[in-house]
N, C-alpha and C positions, 0 to 999 in steps of 0.2 A: 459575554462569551470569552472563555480564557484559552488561549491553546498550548500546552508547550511540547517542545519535540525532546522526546527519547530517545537516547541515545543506545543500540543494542547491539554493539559491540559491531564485528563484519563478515565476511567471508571471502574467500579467494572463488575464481571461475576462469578455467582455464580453457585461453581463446588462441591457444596456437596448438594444435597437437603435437607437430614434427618437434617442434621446439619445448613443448612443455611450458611457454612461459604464459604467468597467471595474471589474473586484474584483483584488487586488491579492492574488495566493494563495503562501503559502511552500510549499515543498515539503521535509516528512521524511523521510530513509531510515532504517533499522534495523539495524543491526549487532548479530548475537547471537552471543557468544562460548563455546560449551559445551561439553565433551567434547572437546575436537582441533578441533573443527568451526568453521569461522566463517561467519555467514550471513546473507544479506542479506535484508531484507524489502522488495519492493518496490526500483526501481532508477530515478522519477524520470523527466522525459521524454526524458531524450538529446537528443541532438544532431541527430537526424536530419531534421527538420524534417516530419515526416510527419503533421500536424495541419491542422485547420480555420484557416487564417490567418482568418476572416471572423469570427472565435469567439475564437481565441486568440494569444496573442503571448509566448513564451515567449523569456525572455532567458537570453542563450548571453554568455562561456563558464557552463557548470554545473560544479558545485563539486563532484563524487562522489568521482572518483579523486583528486582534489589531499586530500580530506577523507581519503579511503583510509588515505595517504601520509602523513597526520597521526599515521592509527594503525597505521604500520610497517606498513601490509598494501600491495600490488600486485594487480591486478587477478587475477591468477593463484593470491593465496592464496585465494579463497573458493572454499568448498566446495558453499556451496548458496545458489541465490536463490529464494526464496518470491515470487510474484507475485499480490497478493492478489487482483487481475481485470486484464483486459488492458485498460482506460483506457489512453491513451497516456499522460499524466501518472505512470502507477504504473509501465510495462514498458516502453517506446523505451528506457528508458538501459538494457537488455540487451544493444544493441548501440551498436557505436562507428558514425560519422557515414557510416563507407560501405558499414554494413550486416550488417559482419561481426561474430561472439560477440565482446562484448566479456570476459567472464568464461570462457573459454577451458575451464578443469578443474572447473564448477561444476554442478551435477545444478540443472538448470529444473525447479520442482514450480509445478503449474497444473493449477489444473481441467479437465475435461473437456470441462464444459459452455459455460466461457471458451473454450478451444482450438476446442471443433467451432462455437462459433459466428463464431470470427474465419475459421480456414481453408477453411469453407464459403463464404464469400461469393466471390463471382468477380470483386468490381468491389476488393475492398482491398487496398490499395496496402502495406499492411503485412506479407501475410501472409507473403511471400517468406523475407522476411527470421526471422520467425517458425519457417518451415519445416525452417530451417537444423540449429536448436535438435533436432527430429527427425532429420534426416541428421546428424550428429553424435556422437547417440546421448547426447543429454545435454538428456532431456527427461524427467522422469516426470509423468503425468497420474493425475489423482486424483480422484476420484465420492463420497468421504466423507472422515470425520476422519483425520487420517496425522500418528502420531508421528515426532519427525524426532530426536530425541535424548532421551534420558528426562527432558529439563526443558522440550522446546518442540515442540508441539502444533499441528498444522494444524486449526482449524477450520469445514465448510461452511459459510454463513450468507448463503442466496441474498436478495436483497431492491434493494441499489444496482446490483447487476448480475445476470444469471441464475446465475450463478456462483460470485458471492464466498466466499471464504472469510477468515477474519482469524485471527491467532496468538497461542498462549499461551503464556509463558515462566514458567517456576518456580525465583524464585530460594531462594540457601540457606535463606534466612528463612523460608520457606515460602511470599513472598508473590508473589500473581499477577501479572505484569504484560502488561495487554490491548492488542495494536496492531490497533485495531477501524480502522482506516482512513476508507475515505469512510463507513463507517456513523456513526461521530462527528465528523467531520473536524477540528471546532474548539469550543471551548468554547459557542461561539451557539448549536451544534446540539446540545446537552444538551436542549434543552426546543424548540426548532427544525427545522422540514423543510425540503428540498430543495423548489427549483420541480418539477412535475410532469413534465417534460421530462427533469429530471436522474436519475432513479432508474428502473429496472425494474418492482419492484413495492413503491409506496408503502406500501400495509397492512404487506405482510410484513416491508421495512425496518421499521417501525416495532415490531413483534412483536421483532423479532432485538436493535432496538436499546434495549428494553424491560428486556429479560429481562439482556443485558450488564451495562445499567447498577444494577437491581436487586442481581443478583448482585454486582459490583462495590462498592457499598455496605455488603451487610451479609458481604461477605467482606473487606473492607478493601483492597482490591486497587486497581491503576493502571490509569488511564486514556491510552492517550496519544492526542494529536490531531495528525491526519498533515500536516493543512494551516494550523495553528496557528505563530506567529513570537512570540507572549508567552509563553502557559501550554502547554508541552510534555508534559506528564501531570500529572497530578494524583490526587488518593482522590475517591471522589462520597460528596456525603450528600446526603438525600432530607427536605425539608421540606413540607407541605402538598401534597404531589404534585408537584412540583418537585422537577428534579435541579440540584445547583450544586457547585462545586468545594470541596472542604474543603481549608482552608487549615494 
């Protein structure tokens, strides 16, 4: 198992209105190398511009495929994209700017619970394109944990979205490596929540993000943080009830 992170440029989210002032967010994608298979977790917000401009400002070009191309791959080598919930931040860059599959021969894994609550609504402007992914026929939808190759592990962990799920990779070593996404997002949120606004259900994010990081700890295992530009993963150790990075 080989994983390396991509780097796809960032975007601003503006978390004061009276004031106008912005958060400055990088965005990680995932490349996991296993078996024949290459896989992406998570694909970034694309191009498409299908976002709250009022909220967010996402700066174009993005860096996914030029990164791709770094690692000898084309869009057409991946096999599989993991969408760990449909945030436009994590899933628009599935497709290219005028809507079509951009990963053309790649099996879409997504929740159920993600999918039925994007293409239910009647007024989202996303879902179209979405849809496609099912006419296609390069969609699998999924209601629990789903192995994806004998070293990389879909798992539920509803809390940031009704949906989420995050991935585990097991490399030769034995050791774990967690792409827990927006449930850790960045090293702040080791011991840090989200505003109220920003999660589904706060308790339970907290339960999932709990038990992660515990386990994590005393299994020696990696952390990575998805919207992170310094510390890309890390090990956790657990001091007086505090999580912090072990260096």
């Amino acid at each position: 198992m080989d994983l390396t992170v991509i780097r796809d440029g960032f975007f601003y989210v503006k978390y004061n209105s009276l004031s106008g002032k912005r958060l400055r967010l990088p965005v990680n994608i995932y490349l996991i190398r296993d078996q024949g298979k290459n896989i992406l977790v998570d694909t970034g917000p694309g191009s498409s511009g299908l976002y709250d401009r009022g909220k967010y400002d996402v700066i174009q070009p993005r860096n996914l495929i030029r990164s791709l191309n770094e690692q000898e791959l084309n869009t057409d080598d991946i096999d599989v994209v993991i969408n760990t919930h449909l945030h436009f931040d994590h899933s628009d860059g599935n497709f290219s700017e005028d809507g079509n599959m951009l990963f053309k021969k790649a099996l879409h894994i997504i929740s159920k619970i993600e999918w039925d609550g994007l293409t239910s609504s009647e007024n989202n402007i996303r879902k179209e394109r979405f849809l496609k992914l099912d006419s296609e026929k390069k969609l699998k939808l999924i209601y629990t944990d789903c192995q994806i190759t004998d070293n990389v592990t879909i798992i539920q962990a509803p809390g940031h979205s009704e949906g989420f799920q995050y991935v585990c990779a097991t490399g030769s070593d034995g050791i774990k490596h967690i792409i827990a996404g927006d449930i850790i997002p960045t090293v702040w949120h080791l011991n840090n929540s989200n505003s109220e606004e920003i999660d589904f259900n706060k308790e339970q994010l907290g339960g999932v993000k709990r038990s992660i990081l515990d386990n994590a700890a005393a299994e020696n295992s990696l952390i990575y943080y998805q919207h992170s530009s310094s510390i890309l993963f890390s090990r956790i150790k657990i001091h007086s009830g505090k999580y912090s990075v072990e260096r």
